[in-house]
C-alpha positions in Angstrom: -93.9 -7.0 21.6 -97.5 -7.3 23.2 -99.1 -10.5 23.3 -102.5 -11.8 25.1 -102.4 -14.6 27.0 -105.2 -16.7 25.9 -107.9 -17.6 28.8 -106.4 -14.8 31.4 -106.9 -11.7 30.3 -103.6 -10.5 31.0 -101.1 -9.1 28.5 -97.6 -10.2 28.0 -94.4 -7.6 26.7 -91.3 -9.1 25.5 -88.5 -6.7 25.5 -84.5 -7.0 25.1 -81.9 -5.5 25.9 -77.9 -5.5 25.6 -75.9 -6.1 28.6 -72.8 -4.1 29.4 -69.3 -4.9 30.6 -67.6 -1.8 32.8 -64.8 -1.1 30.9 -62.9 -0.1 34.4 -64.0 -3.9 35.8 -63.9 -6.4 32.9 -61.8 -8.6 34.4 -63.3 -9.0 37.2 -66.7 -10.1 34.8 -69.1 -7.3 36.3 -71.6 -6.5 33.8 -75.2 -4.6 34.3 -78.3 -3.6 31.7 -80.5 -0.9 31.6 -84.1 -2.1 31.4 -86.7 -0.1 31.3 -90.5 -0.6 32.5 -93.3 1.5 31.7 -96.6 0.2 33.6 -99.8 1.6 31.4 -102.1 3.0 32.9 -100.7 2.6 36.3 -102.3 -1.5 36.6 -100.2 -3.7 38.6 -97.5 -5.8 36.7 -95.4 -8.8 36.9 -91.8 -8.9 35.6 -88.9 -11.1 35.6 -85.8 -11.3 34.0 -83.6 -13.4 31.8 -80.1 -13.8 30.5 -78.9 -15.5 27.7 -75.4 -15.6 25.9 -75.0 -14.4 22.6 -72.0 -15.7 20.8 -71.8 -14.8 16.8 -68.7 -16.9 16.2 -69.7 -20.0 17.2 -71.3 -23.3 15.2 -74.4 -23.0 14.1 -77.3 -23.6 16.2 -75.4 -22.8 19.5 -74.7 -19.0 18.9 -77.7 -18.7 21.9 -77.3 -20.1 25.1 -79.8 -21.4 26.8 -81.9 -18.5 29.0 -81.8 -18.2 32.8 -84.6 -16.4 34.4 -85.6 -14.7 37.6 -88.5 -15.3 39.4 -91.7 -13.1 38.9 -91.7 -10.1 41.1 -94.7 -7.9 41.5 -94.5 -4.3 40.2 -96.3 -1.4 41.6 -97.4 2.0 40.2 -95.4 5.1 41.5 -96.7 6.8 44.5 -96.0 10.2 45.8 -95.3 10.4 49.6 -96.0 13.8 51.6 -94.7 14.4 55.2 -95.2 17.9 57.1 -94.3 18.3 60.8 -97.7 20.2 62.4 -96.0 21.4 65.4 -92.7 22.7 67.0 -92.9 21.4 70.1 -94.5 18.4 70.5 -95.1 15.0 67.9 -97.9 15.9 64.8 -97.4 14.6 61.8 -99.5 14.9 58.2 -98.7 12.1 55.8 -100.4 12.1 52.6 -100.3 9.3 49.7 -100.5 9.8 46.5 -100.9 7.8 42.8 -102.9 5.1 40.4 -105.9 3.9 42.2 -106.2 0.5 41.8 -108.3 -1.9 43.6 -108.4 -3.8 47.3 -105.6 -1.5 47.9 -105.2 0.3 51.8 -102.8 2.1 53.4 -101.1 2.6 56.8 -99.0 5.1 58.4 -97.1 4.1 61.7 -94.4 6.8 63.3 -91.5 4.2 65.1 -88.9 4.9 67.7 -85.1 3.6 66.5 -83.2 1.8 68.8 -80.7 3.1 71.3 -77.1 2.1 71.0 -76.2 0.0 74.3 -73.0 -0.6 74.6 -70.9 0.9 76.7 -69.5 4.4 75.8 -71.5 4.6 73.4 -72.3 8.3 72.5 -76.0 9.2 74.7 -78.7 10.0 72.8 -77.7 8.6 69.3 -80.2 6.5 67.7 -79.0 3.3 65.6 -80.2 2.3 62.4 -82.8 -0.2 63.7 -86.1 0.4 63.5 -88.2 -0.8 66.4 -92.5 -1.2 67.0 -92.2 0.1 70.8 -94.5 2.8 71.2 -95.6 2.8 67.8 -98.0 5.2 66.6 -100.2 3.7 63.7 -103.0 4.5 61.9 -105.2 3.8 58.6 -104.9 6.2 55.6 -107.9 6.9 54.7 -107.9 6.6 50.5 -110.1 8.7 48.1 -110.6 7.9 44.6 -110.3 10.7 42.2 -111.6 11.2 38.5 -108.5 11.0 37.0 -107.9 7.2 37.9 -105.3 8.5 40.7 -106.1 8.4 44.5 -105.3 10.2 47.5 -104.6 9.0 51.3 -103.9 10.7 54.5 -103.6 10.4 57.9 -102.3 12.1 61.0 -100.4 10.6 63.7 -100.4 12.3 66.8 -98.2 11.5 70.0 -98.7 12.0 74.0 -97.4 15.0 75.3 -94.7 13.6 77.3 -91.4 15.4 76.8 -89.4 12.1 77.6 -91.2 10.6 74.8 -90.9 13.8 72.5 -87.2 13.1 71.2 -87.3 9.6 70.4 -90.2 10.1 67.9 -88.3 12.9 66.5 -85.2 10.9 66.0 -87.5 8.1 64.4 -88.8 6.9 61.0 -92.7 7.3 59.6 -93.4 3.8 57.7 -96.4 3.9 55.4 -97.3 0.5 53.6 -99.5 -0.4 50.7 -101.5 -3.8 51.8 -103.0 -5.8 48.9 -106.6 -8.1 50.0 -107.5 -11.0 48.3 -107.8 -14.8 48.3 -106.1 -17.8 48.2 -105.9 -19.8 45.3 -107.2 -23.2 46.4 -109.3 -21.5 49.7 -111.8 -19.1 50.6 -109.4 -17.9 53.2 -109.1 -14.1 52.8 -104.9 -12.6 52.9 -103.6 -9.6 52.8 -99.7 -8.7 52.4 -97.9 -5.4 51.7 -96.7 -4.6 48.3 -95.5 -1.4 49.1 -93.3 0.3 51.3 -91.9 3.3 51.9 -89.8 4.4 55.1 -88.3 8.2 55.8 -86.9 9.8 58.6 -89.1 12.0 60.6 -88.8 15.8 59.4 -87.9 18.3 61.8 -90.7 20.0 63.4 -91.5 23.5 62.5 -89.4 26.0 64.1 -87.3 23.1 65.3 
């Protein structure tokens, strides 16, 4: 159910759902629900969750527990994220963004190195897990607002031509975040703070 909250011009949507014991793990109390959220029109959303115990057979008036919620997380429209390798030999990459346009958004593409393993005998040339800012190339998406209320960003990121440089890019990640501006509440004080990210391995080069 829909409701406007009076004086903010925000809308609020109650909606509940069961929760569901595993059959395969009920005794050791796991449960999980399926909840599903539909942003309209691709706006920017809040949502948080709460549990409450149902219990038919009881006395009246405590057949309801009393509700537990989450805090209020921010949720973002879907975004479609684009990667092509430009060359087979050295580091050129195309990254393209896109989704709902929605306001004092911008984006930025960085292409990071992952770290080395260091201890000893430890296989040469692996990469870890970690993703590290050394050497990182990083640049603004530039974002274009279509007709259709969606948007589109790109950017190219482009490495030096130094072959000792070459296979720890390829063996890296691309990290594009979506940074939200605005104010503070009680200050003029401008902010900004991602709301969005998204990180992939870099794709093999053509021909590579």
């Amino acid at each position: 159910m829909a409701r406007q909250c009076p004086g903010t011009g925000l809308a609020r949507t109650n909606r509940s759902r069961p929760v569901h014991f595993r059959p395969a793990r009920r005794t050791a109390r796991k449960w999980f629900a399926d909840v599903d959220v539909d942003i309209p029109g691709g706006r920017p959303a809040l949502l948080r969750l709460g549990l409450v115990r149902y219990q038919p057979e009881s006395p009246g008036g405590a057949r309801a527990s009393r509700m537990v919620t989450s805090d209020w997380i921010p949720l973002q429209a879907p975004r479609t994220m684009t990667i092509r390798s430009l060359s087979g030999t050295g580091i050129d990459y195309d990254v393209s963004l896109t989704g709902k346009h929605i306001e004092d958004r911008s984006f930025i593409a960085a292409l990071r190195w992952r770290a080395f393993p260091t201890p000893a005998g430890a296989p040469v040339g692996s990469p870890t897990d970690i993703t590290i800012d050394n050497n990182e190339i990083s640049k603004a998406m530039g974002a274009t607002p279509t007709s259709d209320g969606t948007f589109f960003a790109q950017a190219r990121l482009i490495g030096p031509n130094d072959p000792a440089a070459v296979p720890r890019y390829r063996t890296g990640r691309i990290v594009v975040r979506e940074q939200h501006s605005g104010y503070k509440i009680r200050t003029d004080d401008k902010i900004s703070r991602t709301e969005w990210l998204e990180v992939v391995d870099v794709p093999q080069p053509q021909g590579g």
